[in-house]
C-alpha positions as CSV (number, residue, x, y, z in Angstrom):
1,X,-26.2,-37.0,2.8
2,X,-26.4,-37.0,6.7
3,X,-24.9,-38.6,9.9
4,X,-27.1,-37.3,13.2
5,X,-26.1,-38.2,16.5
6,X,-28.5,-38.4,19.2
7,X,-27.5,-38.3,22.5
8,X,-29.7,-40.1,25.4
9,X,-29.0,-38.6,28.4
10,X,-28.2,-40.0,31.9
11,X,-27.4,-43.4,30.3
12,X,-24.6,-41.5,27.9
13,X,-25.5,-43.3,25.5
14,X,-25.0,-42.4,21.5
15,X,-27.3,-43.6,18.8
16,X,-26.9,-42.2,15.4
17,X,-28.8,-41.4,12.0
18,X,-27.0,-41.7,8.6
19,X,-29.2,-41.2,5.7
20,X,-28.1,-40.5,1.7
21,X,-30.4,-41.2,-1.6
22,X,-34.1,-41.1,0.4
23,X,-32.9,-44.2,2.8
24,X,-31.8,-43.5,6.1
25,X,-30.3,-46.9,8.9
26,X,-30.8,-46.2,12.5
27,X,-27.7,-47.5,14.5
28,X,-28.3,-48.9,18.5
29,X,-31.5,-47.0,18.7
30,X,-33.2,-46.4,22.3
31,X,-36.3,-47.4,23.4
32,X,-38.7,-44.5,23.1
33,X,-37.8,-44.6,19.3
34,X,-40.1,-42.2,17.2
35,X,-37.7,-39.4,17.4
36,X,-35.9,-41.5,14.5
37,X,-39.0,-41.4,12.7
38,X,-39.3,-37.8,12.9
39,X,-36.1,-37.1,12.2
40,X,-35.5,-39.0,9.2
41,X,-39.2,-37.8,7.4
42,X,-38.1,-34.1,7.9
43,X,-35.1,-35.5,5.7
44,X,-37.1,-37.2,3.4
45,X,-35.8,-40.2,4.1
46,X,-37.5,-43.7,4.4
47,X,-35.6,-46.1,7.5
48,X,-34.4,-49.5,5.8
49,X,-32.2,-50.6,8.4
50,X,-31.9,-51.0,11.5
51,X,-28.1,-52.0,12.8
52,X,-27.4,-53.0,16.3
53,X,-24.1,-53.1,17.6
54,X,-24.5,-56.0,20.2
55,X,-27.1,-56.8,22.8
56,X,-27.7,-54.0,25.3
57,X,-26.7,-54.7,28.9
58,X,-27.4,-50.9,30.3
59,X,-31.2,-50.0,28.5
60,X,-33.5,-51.5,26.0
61,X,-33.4,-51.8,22.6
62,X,-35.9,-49.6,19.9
63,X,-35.2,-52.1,17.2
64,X,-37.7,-54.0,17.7
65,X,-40.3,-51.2,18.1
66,X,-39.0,-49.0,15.4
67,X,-38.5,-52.0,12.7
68,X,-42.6,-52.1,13.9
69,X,-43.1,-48.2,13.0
70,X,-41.0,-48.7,9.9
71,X,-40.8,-51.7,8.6
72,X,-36.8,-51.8,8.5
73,X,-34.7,-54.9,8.5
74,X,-33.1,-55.6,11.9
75,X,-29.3,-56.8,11.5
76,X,-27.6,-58.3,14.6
77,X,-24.8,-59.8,15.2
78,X,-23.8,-64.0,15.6
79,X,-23.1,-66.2,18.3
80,X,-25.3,-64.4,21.0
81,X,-26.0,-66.0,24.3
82,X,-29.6,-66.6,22.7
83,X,-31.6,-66.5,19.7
84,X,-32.3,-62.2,18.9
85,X,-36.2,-63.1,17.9
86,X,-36.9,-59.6,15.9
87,X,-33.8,-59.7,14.1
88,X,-31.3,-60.9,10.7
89,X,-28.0,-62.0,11.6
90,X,-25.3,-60.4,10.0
91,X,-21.8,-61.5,9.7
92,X,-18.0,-60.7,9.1
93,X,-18.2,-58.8,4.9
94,X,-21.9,-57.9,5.1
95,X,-22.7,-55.0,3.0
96,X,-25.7,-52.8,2.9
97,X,-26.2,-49.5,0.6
98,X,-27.9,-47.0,2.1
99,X,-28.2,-44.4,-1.0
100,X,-24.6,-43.1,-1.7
101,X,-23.5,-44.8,1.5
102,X,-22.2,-48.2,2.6
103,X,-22.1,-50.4,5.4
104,X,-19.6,-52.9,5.8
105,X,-19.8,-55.5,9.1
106,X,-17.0,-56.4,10.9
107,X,-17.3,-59.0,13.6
108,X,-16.2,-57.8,17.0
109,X,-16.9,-59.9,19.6
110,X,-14.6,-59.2,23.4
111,X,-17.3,-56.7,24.9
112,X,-19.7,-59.5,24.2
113,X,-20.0,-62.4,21.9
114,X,-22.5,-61.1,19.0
115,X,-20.8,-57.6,19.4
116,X,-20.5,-56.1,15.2
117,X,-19.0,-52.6,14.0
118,X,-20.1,-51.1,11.4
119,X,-17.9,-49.6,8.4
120,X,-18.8,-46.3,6.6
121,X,-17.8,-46.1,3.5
122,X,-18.8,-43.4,0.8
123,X,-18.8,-44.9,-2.4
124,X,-18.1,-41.3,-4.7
125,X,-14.6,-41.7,-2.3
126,X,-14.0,-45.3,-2.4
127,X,-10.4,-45.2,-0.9
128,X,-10.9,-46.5,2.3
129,X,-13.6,-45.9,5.1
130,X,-14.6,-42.8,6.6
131,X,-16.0,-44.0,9.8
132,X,-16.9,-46.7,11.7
133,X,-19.3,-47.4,14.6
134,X,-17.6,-49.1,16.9
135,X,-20.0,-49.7,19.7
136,X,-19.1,-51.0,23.2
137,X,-15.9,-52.0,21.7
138,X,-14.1,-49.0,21.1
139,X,-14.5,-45.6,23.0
140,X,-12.9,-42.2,23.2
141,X,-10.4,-42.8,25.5
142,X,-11.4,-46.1,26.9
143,X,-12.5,-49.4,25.3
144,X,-15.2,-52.0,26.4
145,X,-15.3,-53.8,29.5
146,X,-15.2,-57.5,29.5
147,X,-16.6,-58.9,32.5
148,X,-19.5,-60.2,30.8
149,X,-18.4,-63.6,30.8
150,X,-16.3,-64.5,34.3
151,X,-15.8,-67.7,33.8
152,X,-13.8,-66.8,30.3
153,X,-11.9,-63.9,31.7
154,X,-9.1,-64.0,29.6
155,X,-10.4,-64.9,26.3
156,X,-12.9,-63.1,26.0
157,X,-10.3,-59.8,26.8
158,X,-8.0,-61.5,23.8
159,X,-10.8,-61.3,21.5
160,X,-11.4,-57.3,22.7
161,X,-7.7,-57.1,21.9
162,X,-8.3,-58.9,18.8
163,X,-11.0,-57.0,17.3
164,X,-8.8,-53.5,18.6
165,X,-6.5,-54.1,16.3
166,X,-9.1,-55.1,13.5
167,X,-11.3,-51.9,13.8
168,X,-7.7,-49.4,14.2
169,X,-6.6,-51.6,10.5
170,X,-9.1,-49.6,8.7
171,X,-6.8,-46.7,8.8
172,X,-6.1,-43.4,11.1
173,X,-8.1,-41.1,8.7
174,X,-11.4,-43.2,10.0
175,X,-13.9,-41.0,12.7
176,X,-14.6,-42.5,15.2
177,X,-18.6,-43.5,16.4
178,X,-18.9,-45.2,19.7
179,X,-22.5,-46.0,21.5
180,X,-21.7,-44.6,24.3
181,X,-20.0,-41.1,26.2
182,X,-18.8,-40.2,29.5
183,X,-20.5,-41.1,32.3
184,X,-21.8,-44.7,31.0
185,X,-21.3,-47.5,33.0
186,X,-19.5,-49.8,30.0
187,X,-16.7,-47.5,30.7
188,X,-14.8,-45.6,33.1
189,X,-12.0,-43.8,31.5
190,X,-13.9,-42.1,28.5
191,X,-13.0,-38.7,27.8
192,X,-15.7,-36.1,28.1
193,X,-15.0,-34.9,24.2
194,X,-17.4,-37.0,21.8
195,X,-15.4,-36.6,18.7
196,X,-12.0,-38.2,17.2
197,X,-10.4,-40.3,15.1
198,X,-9.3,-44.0,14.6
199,X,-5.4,-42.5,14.4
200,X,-5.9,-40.0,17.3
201,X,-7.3,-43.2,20.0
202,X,-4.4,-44.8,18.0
203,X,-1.5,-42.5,19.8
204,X,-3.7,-41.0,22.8
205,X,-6.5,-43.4,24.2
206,X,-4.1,-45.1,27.1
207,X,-6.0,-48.9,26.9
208,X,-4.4,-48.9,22.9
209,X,-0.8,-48.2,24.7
210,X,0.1,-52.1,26.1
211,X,3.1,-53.5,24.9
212,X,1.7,-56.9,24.1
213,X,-2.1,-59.1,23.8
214,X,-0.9,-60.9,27.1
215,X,-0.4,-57.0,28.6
216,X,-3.9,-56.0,27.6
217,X,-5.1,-59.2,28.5
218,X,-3.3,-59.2,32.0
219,X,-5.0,-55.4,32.3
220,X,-8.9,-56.2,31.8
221,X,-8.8,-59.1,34.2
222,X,-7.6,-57.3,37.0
223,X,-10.5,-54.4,36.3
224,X,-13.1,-53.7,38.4
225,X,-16.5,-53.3,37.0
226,X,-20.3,-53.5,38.6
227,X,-23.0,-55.0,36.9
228,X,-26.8,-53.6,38.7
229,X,-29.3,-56.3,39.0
230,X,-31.5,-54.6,36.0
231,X,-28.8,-55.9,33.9
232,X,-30.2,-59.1,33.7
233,X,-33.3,-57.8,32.8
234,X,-31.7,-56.0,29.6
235,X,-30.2,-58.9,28.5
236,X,-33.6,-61.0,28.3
237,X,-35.1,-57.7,27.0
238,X,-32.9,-57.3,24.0
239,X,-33.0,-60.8,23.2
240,X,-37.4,-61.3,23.1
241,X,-38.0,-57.3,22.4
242,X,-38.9,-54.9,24.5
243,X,-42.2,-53.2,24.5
244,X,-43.1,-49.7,23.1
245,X,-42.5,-46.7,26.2
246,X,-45.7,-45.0,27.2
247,X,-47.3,-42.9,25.1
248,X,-47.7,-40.3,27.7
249,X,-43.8,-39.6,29.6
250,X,-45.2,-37.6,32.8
251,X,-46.7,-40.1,35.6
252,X,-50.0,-39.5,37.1
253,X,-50.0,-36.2,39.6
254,X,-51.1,-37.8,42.7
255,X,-52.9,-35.4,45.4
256,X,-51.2,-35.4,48.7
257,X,-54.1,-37.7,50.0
258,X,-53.5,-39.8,47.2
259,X,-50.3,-39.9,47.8
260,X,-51.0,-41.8,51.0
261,X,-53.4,-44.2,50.2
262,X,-50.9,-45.1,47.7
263,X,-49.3,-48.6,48.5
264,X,-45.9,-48.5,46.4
265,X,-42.7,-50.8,46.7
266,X,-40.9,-47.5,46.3
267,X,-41.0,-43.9,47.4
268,X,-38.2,-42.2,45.4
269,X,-37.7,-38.9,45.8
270,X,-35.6,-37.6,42.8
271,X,-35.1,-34.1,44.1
272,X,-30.8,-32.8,44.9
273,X,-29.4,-34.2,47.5
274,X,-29.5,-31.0,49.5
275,X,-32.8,-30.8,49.3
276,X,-33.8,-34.7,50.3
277,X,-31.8,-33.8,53.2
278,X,-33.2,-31.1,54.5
279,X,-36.8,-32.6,54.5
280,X,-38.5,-35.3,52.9
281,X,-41.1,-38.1,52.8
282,X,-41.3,-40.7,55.1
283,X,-40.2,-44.2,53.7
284,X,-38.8,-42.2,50.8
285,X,-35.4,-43.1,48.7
286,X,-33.3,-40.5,47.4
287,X,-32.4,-40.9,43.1
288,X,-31.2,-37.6,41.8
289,X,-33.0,-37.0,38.2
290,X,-29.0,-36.9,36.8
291,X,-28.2,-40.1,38.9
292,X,-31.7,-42.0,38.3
293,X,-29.7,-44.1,34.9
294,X,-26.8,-45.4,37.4
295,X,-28.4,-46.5,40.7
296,X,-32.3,-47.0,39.9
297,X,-31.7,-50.6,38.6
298,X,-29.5,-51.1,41.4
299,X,-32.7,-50.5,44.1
300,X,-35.7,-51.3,42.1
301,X,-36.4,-54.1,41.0
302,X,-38.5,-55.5,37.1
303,X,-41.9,-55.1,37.7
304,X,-42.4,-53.4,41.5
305,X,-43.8,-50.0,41.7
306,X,-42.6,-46.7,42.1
307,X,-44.4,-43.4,43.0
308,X,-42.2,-40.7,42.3
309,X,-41.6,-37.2,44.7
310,X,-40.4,-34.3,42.7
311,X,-39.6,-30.6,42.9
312,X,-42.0,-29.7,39.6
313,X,-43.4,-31.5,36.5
314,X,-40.4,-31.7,34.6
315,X,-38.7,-33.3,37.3
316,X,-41.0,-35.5,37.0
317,X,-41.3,-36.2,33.6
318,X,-37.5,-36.7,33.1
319,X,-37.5,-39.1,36.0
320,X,-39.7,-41.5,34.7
321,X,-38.0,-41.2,31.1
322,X,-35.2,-42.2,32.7
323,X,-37.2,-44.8,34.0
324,X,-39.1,-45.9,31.2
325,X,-35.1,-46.5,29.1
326,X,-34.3,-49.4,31.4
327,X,-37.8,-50.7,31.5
328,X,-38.2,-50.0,35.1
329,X,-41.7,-48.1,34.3
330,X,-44.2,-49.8,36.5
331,X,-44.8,-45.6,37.8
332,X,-48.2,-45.3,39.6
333,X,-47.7,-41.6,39.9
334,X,-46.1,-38.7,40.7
335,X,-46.1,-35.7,43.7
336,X,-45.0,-32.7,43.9
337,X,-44.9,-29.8,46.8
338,X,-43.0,-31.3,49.5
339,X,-42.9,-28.0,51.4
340,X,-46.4,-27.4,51.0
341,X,-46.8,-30.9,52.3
342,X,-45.1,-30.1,55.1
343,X,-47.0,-26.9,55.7
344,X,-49.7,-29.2,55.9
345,X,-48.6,-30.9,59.1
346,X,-47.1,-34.0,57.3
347,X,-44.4,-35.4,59.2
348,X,-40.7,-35.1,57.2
349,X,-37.7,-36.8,57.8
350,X,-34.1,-35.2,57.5
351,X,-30.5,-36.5,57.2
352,X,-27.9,-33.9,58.9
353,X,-25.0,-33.3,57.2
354,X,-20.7,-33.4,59.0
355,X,-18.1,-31.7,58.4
356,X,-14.8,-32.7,58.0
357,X,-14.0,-31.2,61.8
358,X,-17.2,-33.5,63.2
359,X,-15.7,-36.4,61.1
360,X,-11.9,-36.2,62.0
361,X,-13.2,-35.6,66.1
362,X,-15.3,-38.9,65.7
363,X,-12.4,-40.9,64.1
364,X,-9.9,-39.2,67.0
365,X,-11.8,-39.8,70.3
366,X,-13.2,-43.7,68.4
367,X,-16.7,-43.3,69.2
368,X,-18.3,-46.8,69.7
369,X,-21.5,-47.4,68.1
370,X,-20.1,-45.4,65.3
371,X,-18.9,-46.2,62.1
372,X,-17.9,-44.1,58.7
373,X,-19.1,-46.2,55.8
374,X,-17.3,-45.3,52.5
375,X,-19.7,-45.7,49.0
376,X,-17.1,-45.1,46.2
377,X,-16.2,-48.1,44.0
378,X,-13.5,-50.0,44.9
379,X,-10.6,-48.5,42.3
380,X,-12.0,-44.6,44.0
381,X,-10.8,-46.4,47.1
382,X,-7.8,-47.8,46.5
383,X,-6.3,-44.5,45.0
384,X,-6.7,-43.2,48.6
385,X,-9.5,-43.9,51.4
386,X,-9.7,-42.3,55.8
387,X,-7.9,-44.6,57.7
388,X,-10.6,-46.4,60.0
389,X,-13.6,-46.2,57.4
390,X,-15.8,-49.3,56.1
391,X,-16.5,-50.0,52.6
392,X,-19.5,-50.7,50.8
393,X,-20.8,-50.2,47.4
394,X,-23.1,-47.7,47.2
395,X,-25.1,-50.4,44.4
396,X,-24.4,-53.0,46.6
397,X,-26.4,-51.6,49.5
398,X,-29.0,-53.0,47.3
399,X,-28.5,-56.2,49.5
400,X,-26.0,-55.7,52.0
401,X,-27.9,-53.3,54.0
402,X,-29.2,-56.4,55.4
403,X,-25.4,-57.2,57.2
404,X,-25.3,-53.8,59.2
405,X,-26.6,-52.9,62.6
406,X,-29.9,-50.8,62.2
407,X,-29.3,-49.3,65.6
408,X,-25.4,-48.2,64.9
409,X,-24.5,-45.2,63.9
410,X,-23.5,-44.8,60.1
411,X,-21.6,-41.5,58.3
412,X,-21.8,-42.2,55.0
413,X,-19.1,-40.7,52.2
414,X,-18.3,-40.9,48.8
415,X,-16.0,-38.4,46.6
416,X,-18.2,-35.3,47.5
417,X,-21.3,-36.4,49.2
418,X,-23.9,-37.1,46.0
419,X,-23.9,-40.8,46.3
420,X,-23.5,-40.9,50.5
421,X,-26.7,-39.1,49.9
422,X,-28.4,-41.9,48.1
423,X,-27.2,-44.6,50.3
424,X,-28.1,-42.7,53.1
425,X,-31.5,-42.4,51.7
426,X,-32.1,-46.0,50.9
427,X,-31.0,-47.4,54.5
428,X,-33.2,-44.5,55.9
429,X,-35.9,-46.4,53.6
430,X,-34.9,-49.6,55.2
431,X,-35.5,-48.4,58.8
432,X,-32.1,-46.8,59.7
433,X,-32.1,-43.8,61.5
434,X,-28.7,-42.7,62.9
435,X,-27.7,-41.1,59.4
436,X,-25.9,-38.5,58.4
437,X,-23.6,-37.6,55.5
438,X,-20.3,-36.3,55.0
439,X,-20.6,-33.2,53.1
440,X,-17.8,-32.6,50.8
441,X,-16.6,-36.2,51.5
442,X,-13.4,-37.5,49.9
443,X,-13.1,-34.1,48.2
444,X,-13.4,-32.0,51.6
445,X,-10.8,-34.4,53.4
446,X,-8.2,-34.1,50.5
447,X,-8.6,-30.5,50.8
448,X,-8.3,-30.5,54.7
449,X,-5.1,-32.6,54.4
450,X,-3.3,-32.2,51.5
């Protein structure tokens, strides 16, 4: 008997293996899918289902590509915004043996209307489940966000509540398997511990805590959540069926001539922060490898091309994996050798970095023509922001950009300087060029005063 986890990185996401009796079920798997495959054959075991939690809003779906490789049935929930063309629907008492195990369904719609979790029962201990996989619904430490359908805010947070309560009645001895960990975007309190227990989020996850439905209710409503542009794209994705990732994960190593001759919708230069700063391409967007998941569907758009600047080759190739996930994999190639480049003669741009003294003198003696422009998301603001500062979303520079002057002035901050990087990096792509970032940012001014 086994239960595998397999963690895709950068989206946080958590897809899992359970396999007993030669037959193994996939649960939300990923995209580039034939590490399922692999791993169930060194098993022994033969994939017969395929269960999906709910329709994907933050990467593609493998189910249809891996029901392809293996021929498994595809189970998904009802009541979706559209017909799911590669799979069954499966509803509230379902049950499915897989060897000595059993699934049982459990409609669980809030996060979104088709949204399922799936009991684990094994039946040589058939007093009550051992786990359950809960999802988007139910996390460690947080729950799912439900702002998938504004124009239904509050029922759709009733029916989280609702189905709450219906995955915690399967008992406290139940372990927990949500689809995602810390650091997704369908959640922004989950612990950084991927491990517990239906009786432990019971006493301990602080969204299970509210007196009363109307509390809960009255709580989801007033969050604040972002939804990136590439959303929309994962939604039609999940519902048709996404295509198979590359073969081959590593873009194209362009030449530093070829480089030029390239005409791309977007340089992105996935290299640290620090390093971006201190020299890079012309034209070129900054997208840490580690921040790529977050903020690339926020800039790029389905179906315009990238060429990719890196540090080394497997920069590169975990760049365009990260990529490739959220479909955004229209990659004409990749560079490497920045400083060489620039040993070359090839002219580099830089973005200077502030202290905290340079910032506080600027706010003191209210330089015009200046402005400090604030990235965090709004609830990092309103737990404490510099007096004086403008706010934007760092995503939302997507568009905005457009409202301010190209010939002020901008400090951009965040909560240390990783994402004022990135938005200083995209306006420099948009033509701005009186940039620099506050290094340290909220962090550094906390420490300065207190």
């Amino acid at each position: 008997m086994l239960l595998e986890k397999i963690k895709t990185s950068g989206l946080s996401h958590l897809s899992y293996l359970i396999g007993s009796g030669g037959k193994a079920a996939i649960i939300d798997p990923r995209r580039d899918c034939e590490c399922y495959v692999e791993m169930a054959r060194a098993e022994g075991l033969e994939i017969t289902h395929i269960f999906e939690t709910h329709r994907n809003e933050d990467l593609v779906s493998g189910a249809p590509i891996l029901r392809d490789l293996t021929g498994a049935r595809v189970l998904h929930g009802p009541n979706s915004v559209g017909t799911v063309e590669y799979a069954e629907t499966a509803h509230q008492g379902d049950e499915f043996e897989i060897g000595q195990l059993k699934i049982r369904v459990l409609e669980t719609p809030g996060h979104t209307d088709d949204h399922l979790a799936f009991v684990l029962h094994d039946t040589a201990y058939p007093d009550g489940p051992v786990g359950v996989f809960t999802g988007d619904a139910l996390f460690v430490g947080d729950v799912g966000r439900t702002d998938f359908y504004p124009e239904r805010k509050r029922e759709v947070a009733g029916l989280l509540y609702d189905s709450l309560h219906k995955i915690l009645d399967l008992g406290d001895q139940v372990i927990l398997y949500p689809a995602h960990g810390a650091g997704s975007v369908c959640g922004s309190g989950m612990a950084e511990r991927e491990f517990s227990t239906l009786g432990h989020e019971r006493a301990n996850n602080p969204r299970l805590q509210f007196e009363s439905r109307d509390a809960f209710i009255d709580f989801k409503v007033e969050e604040n959540h972002y939804q990136p542009p590439y959303f929309r794209l994962m939604e039609r994705l999940n519902l048709e069926g996404g295509e198979p990732a590359p073969r081959v994960m590593r873009p194209r190593r362009l030449s530093l001539s070829e480089l030029g001759n390239i005409d791309a919708d977007h340089l992105v230069d996935v290299r640290e922060p620090l390093a971006f700063a201190s020299g890079h391409l012309p034209g070129a967007m900054n997208l840490p490898v580690g921040m790529i998941s977050a903020f690339a569907g926020w800039f790029i758009r389905e179906g315009e091309s990238v060429v990719l600047v890196a540090s080394d080759e497997d920069q590169l190739a975990a760049a365009m994996t990260h990529l490739v996930r959220i479909a955004l994999d229209n990659i004409q190639g990749g560079y490497v050798g920045v400083v060489p480049a620039a040993a070359k003669g090839k002219s580099m741009r830089t973005i200077p970095m502030v202290g905290t003294d340079e910032v506080e003198r600027r706010l003191e003696s209210d330089e015009g023509g200046w402005s400090l422009l604030d990235v965090r998301d709004a609830d990092e603001r309103a737990e404490g922001a510099i007096e004086g500062s403008q706010h934007i979303y760092v995503g939302e520079l997507n568009e905005q950009y457009r409202d301010l002057d190209p010939g002020q002035h901008y400090t951009l901050m965040c909560a240390s300087g990783m994402r004022a990087t990135v938005a200083a990096g995209w306006l420099a792509s948009r033509g701005f060029e009186k940039l620099d970032v506050y290094l340290g940012s909220m962090g550094a001014w906390k420490a300065a005063h207190g």
